[in-house]
Backbone as a ProteinNet text record, in pm:
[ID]
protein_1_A
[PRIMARY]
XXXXXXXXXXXXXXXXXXXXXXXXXXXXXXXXXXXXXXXXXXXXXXXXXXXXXXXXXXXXXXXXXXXXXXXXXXXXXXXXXXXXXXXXXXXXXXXXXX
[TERTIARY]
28762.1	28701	28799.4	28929.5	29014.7	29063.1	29029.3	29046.6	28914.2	28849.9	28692.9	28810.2	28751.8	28755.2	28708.3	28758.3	28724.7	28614.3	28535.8	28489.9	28531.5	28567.6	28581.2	28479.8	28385.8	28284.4	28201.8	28125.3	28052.4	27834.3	27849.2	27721.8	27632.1	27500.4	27419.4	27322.7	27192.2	27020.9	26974.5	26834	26738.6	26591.2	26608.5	26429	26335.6	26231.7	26115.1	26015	25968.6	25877.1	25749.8	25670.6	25537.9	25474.5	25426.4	25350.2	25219.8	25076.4	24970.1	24984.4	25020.8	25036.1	25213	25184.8	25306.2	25354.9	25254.9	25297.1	25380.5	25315.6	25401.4	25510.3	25521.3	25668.9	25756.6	25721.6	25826	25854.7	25743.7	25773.6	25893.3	25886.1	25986.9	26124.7	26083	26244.8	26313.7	26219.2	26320	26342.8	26302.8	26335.4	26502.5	26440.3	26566.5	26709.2	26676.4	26780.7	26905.5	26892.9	26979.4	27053.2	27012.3	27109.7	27257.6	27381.9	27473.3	27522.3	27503.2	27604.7	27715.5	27811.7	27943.9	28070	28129.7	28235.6	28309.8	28324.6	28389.1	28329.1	28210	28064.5	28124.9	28183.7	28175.3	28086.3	27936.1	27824.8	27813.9	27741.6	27666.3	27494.8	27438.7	27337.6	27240.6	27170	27161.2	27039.4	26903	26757.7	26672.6	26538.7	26496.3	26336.3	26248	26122.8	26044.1	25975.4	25879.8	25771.5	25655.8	25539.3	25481.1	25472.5	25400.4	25517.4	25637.7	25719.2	25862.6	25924.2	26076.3	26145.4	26262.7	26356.4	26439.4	26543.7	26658.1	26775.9	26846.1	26969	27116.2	27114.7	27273.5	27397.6	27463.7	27619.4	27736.2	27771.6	27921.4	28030.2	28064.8	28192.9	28155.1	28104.2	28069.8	27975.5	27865.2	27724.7	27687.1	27813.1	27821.9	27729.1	27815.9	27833.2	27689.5	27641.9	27530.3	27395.6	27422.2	27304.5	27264	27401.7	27440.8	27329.1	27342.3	27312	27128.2	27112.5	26919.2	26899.9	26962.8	26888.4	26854.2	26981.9	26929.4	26869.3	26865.6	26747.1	26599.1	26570.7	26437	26376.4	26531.4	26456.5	26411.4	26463.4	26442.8	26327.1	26309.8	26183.9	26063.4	26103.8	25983.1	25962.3	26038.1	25999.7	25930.4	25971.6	25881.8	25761.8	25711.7	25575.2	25502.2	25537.7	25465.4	25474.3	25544	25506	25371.4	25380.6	25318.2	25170.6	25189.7	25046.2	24974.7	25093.6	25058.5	24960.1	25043.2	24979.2	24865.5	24928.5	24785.1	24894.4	24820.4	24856.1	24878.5	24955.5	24953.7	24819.4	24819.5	24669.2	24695.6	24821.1	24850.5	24922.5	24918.3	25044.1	25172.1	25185.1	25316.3	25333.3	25497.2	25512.1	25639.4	25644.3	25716	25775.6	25933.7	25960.3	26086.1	26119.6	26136.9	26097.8
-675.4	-544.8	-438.4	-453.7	-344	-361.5	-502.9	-498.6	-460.7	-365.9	-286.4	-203.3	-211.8	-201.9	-34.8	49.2	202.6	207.7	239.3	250.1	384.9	420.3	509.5	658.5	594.2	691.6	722.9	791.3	833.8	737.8	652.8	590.9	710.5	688.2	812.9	769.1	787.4	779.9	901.8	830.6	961.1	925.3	984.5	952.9	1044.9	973.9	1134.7	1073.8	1151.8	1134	1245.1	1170.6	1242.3	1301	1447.3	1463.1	1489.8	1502.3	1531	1685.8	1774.5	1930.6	1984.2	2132.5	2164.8	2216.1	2256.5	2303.9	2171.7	2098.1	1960.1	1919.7	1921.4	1907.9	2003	2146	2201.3	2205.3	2178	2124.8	2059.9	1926.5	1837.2	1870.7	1951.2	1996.7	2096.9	2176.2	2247	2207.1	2073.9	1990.3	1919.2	1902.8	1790.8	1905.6	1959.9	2029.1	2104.5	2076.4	2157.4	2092.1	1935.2	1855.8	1775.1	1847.3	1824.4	1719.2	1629.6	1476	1545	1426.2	1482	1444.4	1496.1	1514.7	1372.3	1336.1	1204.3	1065.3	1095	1014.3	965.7	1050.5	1055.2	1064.7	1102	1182	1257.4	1305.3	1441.7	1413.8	1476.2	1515.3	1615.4	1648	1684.3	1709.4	1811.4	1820	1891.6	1909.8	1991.8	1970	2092.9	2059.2	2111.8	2013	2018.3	2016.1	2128.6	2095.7	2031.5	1923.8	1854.5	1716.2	1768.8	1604.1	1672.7	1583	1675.7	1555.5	1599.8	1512.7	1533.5	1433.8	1357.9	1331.4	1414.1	1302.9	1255.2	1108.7	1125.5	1082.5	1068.8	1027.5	1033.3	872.9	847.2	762.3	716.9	616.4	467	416	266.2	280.9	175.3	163	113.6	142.5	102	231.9	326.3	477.8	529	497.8	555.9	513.5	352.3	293.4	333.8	363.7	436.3	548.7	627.6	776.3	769.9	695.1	662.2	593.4	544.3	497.9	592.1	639.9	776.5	906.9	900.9	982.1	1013.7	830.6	793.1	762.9	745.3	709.1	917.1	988.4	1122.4	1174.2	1127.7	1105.7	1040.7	944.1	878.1	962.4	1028.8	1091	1205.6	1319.7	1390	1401.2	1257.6	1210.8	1177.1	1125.3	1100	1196.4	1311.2	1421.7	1509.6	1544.4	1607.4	1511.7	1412.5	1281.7	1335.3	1352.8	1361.4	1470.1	1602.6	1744	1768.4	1737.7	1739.9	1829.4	1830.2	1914.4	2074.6	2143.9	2282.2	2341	2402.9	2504.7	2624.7	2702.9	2793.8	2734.6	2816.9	2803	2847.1	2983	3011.6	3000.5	3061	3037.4	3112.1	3188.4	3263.5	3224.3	3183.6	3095.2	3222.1	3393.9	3485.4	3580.9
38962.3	38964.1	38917	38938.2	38885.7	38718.6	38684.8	38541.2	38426.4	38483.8	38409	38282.1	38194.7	38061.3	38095.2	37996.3	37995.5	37838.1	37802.4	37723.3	37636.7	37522.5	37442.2	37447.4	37471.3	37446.9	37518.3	37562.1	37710	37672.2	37750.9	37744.1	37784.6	37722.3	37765.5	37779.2	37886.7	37852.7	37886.1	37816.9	37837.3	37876.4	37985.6	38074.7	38053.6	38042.1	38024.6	38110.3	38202.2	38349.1	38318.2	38275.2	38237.8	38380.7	38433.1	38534.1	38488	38560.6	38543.2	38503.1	38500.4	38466.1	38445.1	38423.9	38345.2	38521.8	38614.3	38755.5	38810.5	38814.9	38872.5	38832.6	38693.6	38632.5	38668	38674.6	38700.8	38879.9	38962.7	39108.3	39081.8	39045.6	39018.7	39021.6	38878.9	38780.5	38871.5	38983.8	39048.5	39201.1	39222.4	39338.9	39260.6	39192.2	39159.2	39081.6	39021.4	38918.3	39071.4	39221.4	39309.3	39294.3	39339.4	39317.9	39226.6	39232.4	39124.7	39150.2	39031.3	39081.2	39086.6	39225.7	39264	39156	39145.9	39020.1	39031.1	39148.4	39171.3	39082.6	39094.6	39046.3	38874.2	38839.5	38683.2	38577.6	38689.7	38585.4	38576.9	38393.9	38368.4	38376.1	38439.4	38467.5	38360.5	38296.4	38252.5	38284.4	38333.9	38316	38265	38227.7	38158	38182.6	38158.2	38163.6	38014.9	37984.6	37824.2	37810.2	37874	37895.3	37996.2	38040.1	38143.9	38152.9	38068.6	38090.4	38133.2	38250.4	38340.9	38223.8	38158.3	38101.5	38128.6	38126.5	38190.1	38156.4	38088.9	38052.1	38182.6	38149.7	38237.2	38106	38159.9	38073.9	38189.9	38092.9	38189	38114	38156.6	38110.3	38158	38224.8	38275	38345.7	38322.4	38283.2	38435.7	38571	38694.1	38729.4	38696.4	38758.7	38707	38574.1	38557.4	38585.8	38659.4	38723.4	38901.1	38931.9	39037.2	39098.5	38975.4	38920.4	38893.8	38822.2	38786.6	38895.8	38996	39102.9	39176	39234.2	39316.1	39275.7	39111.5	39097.8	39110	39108.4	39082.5	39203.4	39340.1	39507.1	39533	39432.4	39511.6	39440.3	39287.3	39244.6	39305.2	39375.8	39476.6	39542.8	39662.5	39744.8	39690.1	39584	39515.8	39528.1	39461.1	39441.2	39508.3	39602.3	39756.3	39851.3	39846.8	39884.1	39785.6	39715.2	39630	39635.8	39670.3	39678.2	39837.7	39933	40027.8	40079.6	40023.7	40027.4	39969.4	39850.5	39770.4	39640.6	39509.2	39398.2	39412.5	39350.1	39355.9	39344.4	39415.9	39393.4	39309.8	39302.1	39191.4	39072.5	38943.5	38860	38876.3	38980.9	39017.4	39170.6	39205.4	39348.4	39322.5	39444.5	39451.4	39625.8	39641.6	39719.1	39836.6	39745.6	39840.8	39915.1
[MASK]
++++++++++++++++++++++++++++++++++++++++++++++++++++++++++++++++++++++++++++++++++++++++++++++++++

């Protein structure tokens, strides 16, 4: 385990998580976007919302750290969704949260 190879160049993906509306996506994008991977982690995070789709990028150095990283994005993505299942859908387009 201590002889892992460094890779040159920073591995990257890119997820795109389709929601039923552009309200839900951005539910999402501003559930998730608080959260900063920790610097230790050696990811970049990257998110964004495009219409009705939240996109994703991560990037790292070893393909450990960034599976790491899409896991625990996608267990906080679960929870998201099964909240939002639970309640029920937004009833407005905006929200004003002060």
């Amino acid at each position: 385990m201590g002889d892992e190879v460094q890779p040159k160049e920073q591995l990257k993906i890119n997820i795109e998580i389709p929601f039923p509306d552009k309200r839900t996506a951005r539910i999402a994008y501003d559930v998730l976007r608080v959260d900063k991977e920790p610097k230790r982690s050696g990811v970049v995070k990257n998110l964004s919302v495009n219409e009705t789709v939240l996109e994703a990028e991560f990037s790292a150095l070893l393909a450990r750290q960034l599976r790491v990283a899409i896991n625990g994005f996608f267990d906080k993505l679960d929870l998201i969704a099964e909240t939002i299942e639970a309640i029920g859908p937004p009833v407005s387009d905006s929200y004003s949260h002060y």
